[in-house]
N, C-alpha and C positions, 0 to 999 in steps of 0.2 A: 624373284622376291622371296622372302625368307621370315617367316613369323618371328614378331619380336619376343623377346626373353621374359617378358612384362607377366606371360602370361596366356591362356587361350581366345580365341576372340568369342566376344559372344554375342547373339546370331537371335533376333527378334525374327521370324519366318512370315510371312503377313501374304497371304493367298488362298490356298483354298486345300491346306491339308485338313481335312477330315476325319473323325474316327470310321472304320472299317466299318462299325452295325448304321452308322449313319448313312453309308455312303451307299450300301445296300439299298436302305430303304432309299433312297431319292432315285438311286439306277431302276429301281425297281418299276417307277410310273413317269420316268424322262422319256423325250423324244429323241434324247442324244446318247451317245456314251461317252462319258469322261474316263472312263477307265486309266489311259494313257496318263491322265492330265494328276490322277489320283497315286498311280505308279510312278508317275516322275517327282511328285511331289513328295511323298514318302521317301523316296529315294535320295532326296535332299537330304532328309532328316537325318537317315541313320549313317551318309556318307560325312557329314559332320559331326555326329555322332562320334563318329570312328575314328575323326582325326581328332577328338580331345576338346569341340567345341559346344559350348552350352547352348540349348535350342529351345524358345518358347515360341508358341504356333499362336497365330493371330488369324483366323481362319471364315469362309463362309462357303456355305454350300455351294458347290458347283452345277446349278440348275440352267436349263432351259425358261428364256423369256414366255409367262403365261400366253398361250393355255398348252405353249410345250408340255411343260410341266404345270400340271393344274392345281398345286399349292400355290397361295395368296402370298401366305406369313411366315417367313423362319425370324424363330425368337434366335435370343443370344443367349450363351450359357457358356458353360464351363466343362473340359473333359481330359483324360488320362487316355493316354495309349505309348507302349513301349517305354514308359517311364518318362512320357515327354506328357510337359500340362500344357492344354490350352484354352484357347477364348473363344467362343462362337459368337461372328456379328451377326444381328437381329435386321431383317430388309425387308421393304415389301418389293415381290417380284411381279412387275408390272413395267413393261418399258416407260425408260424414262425415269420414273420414281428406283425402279432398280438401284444406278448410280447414284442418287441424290441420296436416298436412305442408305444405300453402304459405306456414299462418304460421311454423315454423320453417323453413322454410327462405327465405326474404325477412329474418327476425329474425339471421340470419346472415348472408347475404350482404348485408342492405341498409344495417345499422350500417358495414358498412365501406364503402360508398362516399359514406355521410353525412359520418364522422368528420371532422375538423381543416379544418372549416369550407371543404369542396370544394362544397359545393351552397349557393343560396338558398333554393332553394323543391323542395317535394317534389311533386310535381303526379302524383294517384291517378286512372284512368282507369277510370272506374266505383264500381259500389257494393258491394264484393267483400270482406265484411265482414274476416279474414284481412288484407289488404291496407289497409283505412282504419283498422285496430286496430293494427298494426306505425307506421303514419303518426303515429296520437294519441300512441302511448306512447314512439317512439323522436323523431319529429320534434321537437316541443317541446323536448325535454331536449338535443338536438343543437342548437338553436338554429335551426331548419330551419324556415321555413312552409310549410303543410299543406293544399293546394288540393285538392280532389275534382274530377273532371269528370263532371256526373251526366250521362247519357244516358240511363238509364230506370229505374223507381221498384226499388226494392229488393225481389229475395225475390217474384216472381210467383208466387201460387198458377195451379198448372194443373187443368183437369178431371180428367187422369186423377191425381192425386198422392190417396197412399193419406194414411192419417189421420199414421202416423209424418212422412211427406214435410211435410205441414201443419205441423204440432207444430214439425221443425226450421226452415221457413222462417220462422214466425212469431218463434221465436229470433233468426232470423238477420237481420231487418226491428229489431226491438228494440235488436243489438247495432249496425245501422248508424247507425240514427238517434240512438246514446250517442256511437259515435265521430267522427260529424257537428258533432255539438256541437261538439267539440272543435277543430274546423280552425278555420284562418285566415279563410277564404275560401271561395268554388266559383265554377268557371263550370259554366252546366247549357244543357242543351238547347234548354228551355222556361222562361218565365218559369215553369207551375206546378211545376215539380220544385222550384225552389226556394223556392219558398211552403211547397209540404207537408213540404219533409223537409229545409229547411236553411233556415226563416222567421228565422234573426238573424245567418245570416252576411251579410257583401257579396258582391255574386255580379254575374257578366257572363255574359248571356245570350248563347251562340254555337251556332245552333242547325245548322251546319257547317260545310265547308269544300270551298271549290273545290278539286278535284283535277287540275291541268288535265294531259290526254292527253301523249302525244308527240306531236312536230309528224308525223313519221311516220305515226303511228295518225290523225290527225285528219284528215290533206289524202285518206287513205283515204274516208273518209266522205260525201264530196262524192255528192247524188243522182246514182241510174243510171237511164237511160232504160228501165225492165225494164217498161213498159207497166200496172204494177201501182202499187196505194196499200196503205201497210201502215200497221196500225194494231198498235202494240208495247208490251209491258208487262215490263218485267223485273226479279223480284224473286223473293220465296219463293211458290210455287203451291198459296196456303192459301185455304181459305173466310174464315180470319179477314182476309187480304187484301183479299177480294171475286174473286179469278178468277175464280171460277162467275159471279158476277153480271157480270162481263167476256163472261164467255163468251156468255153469252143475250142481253146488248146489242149486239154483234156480230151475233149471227146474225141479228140486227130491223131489220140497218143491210138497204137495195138495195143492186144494184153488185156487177157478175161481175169486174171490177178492183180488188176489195178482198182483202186479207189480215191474215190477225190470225197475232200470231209472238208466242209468249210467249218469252222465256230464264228461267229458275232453275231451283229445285229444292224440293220436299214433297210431300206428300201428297198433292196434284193429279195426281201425274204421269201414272200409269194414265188417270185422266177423260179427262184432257186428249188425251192420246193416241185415248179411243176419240171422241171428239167430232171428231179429225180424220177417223179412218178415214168417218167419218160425214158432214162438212162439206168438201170440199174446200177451200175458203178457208181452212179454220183449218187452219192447220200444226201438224204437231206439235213437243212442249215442246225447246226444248236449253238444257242450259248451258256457256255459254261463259265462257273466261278476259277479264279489262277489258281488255285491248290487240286480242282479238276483238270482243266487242259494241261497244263505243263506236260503230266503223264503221257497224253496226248501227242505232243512236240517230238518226245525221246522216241517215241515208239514208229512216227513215219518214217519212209523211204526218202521223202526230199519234201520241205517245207519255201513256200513259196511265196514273195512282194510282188504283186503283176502289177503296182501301181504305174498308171502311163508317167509319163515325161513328160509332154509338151504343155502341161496346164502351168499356169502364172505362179501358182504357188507354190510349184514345186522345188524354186530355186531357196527356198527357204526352208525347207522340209526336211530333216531328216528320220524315216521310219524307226521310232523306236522300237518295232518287231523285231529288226533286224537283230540287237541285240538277245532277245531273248531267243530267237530262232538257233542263234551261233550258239549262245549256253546248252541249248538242249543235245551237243554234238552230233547233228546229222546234218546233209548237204542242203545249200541255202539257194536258190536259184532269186536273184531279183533284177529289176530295170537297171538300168544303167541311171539311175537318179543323181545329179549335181552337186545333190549336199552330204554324199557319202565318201568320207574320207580316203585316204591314199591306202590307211595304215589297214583298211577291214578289204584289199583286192585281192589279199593270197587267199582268202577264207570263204570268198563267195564263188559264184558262176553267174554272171551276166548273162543277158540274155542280149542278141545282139540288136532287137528291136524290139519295141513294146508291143507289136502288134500279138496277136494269137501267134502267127506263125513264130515269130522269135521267141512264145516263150514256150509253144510246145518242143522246137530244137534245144532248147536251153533245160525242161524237165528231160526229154530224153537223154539229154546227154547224162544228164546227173543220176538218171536210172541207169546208165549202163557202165558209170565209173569201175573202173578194177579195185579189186582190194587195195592196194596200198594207198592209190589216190584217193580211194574213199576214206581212207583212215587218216593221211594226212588234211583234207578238209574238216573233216567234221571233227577230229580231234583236237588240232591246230585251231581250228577257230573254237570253239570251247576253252581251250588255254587261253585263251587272245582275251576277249572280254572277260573271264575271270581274274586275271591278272594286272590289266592295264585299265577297265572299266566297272571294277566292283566298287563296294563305297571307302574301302581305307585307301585304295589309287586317287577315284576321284574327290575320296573326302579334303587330302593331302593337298589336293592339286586348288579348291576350294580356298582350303585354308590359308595358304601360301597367299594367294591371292588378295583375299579378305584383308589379311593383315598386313600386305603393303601396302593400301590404300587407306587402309588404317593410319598408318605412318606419313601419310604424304599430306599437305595440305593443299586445301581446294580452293583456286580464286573466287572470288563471288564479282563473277565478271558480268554486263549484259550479255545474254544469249547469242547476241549478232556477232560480237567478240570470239566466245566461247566456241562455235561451230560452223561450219561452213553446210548451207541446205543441200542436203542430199537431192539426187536426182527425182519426183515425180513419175511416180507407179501410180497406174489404177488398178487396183486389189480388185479381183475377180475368183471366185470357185466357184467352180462345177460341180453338182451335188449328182 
């Protein structure tokens, strides 16, 4: 597909980009981290940005269901960042009313910045049922095409959700995959997202985006001679991660000039902590802001995904660390994970099983690479996502996209017509 001559497509964003001091304060007293979800989001922006398309944000905070997060009320407003303006919807966060109040109010402010043909395309960031039912019902009628960005399957059931919690997700899985139908288009993550939950739209697979540093922050990064080898993992400090199994792989490594440094935040945290009081090599956990860690990333020995395999969601999954770990150009040890491309296997080290033992042979190995193969990894993959996954590659790849389905016209067929029911998953994660 090939952008028409017409002109650039322009791009209503409608999910949950956030300004930066905003996003602070809600990380600040969440049960979750959205980090990822805030990084790929922005990441839209400026990779559209970059290919020449005009971008207004339609946005709401990305909270935890009360008393996750124990604000009540986010009002609606207005905000600037990077030259991009946007809309804040106003919700009460409260299951339940959550989705009711986000759909009104998105159904009000988002018909007017649809209206008298100011958008091409309405591009949904996620599967946030409220948000892709305002898209089916208001987009089409505005003459508007209806992209989803899926990044991960809809409506996870968790272990602790009581029977009510089930009951409404399993609703709220039903209402995505009616409004799914309906769009134009998706880009998704993983080629599986779009098998299971969007089998008849056209879809581009974009499974993320280089985010590159400031030049500032980067030339920080450069190794120090601290006599030490660190071995770094940064993300959420969950079992369903694999820490623990980081942890115990680590501790089976030799070498009184080793160090293992986690950054994030979960349920680990405590462990982690008494496992340093315990090991001196393993530091205890911190989280840092991205213009902190990055520095962080350049300067270990080998940075590492212990994330296991075998859990339901991981067919869907692709770690967006991975990308940043490559940018930092040092060696990347991760699982053997399903939804990681052909094109990222010259760049990484597998590990050949998920358990502790497969990934502490998988960090040794990458501690004992020779010079040139270490240069060819962590160089080579540092050119790889600079090149082929920063935002003017994937903004390009976007665009192209955007504007053939621009061009195309959409039946307004019944649903039953339009797609054929994907196979029956029961979404499950392990916390």
């Amino acid at each position: 597909m090939t952008a028409p001559e017409s002109g650039p497509v322009r791009v209503v964003l409608l999910g949950f980009t956030v300004p930066d001091d905003l996003f602070a304060e809600v990380m600040a007293r969440d049960t979750i981290m959205a980090v990822q979800t805030h990084t790929f989001a922005w990441g839209l922006v400026r990779s559209l940005r970059a290919a020449g398309c005009p971008v207004s944000l339609l946005s709401a905070a990305p909270v935890s269901n009360w008393p996750g997060n124990r604000q009540l009320r986010f009002r609606s407003g207005t905000f600037r960042q990077e030259g991009v303006d946007g809309r804040l919807l106003g919700f009460v966060n409260l299951l339940g009313l959550k989705h009711l109040t986000r759909f009104l109010s998105v159904w009000r402010t988002g018909r007017r910045m649809l209206r008298g043909g100011k958008a091409d395309v309405l591009l949904v960031h996620g599967v946030h049922s409220p948000f892709l039912w305002f898209a089916a019902l208001c987009g089409r009628r505005l003459g508007v095409r209806v992209v989803p960005v899926l990044t991960d399957p809809p409506s996870v059931d968790l272990p602790t959700d009581g029977w009510l919690v089930r009951r409404l997700r399993r609703l709220d899985r039903a209402l995505v995959r009616a409004a799914l139908a309906r769009c134009s288009g998706a880009v998704t993550l993983t080629d599986a997202l779009g098998e299971d939950f969007a089998p008849d739209l056209p879809r581009l697979v974009m499974e993320g985006i280089f985010n590159p540093a400031d030049p500032a922050v980067a030339a920080t990064g450069r190794p120090t001679a601290t006599g030490t080898r660190e071995v770094v993992y940064a993300g959420g400090l969950s079992r369903a991660y694999g820490v623990d199994r980081l942890v115990e792989a680590f501790r089976a490594l030799p070498g009184t000039d080793l160090r293992l440094r986690v950054y994030g935040r979960g349920e680990l945290d405590g462990w982690l902590r008494d496992q340093a009081a315990a090991d001196p090599r393993v530091a205890p956990p911190e989280l840092l802001p991205r213009e902190a860690l990055l520095p962080r990333l350049a300067r270990a020995a080998v940075l590492v995904n212990p994330r296991p395999v075998d859990q339901d969601f991981v067919r869907w999954s692709f770690p967006s660390k991975l990308i940043e770990y490559l940018s930092a150009g040092v060696p990347v040890v991760t699982t053997a994970l399903p939804g990681i491309p052909d094109e990222y296997r010259p760049w990484l080290l597998f590990a050949e099983t998920d358990t502790a033992d497969g990934l502490r042979e998988a960090v040794d190995r990458a501690l004992r690479l020779g010079p040139a193969e270490h240069a060819r990894i962590a160089h080579g993959g540092a050119a790889f996502v600079r090149e082929t996954r920063g935002p003017s590659a994937q903004g390009r790849r976007m665009r192209d996209f955007l504007a053939g389905l621009s061009a195309a016209v959409q039946v307004d067929l019944p649903v039953q017509a339009r797609r054929t029911p994907p196979r029956r998953r029961t979404l499950t994660r392990r916390r």
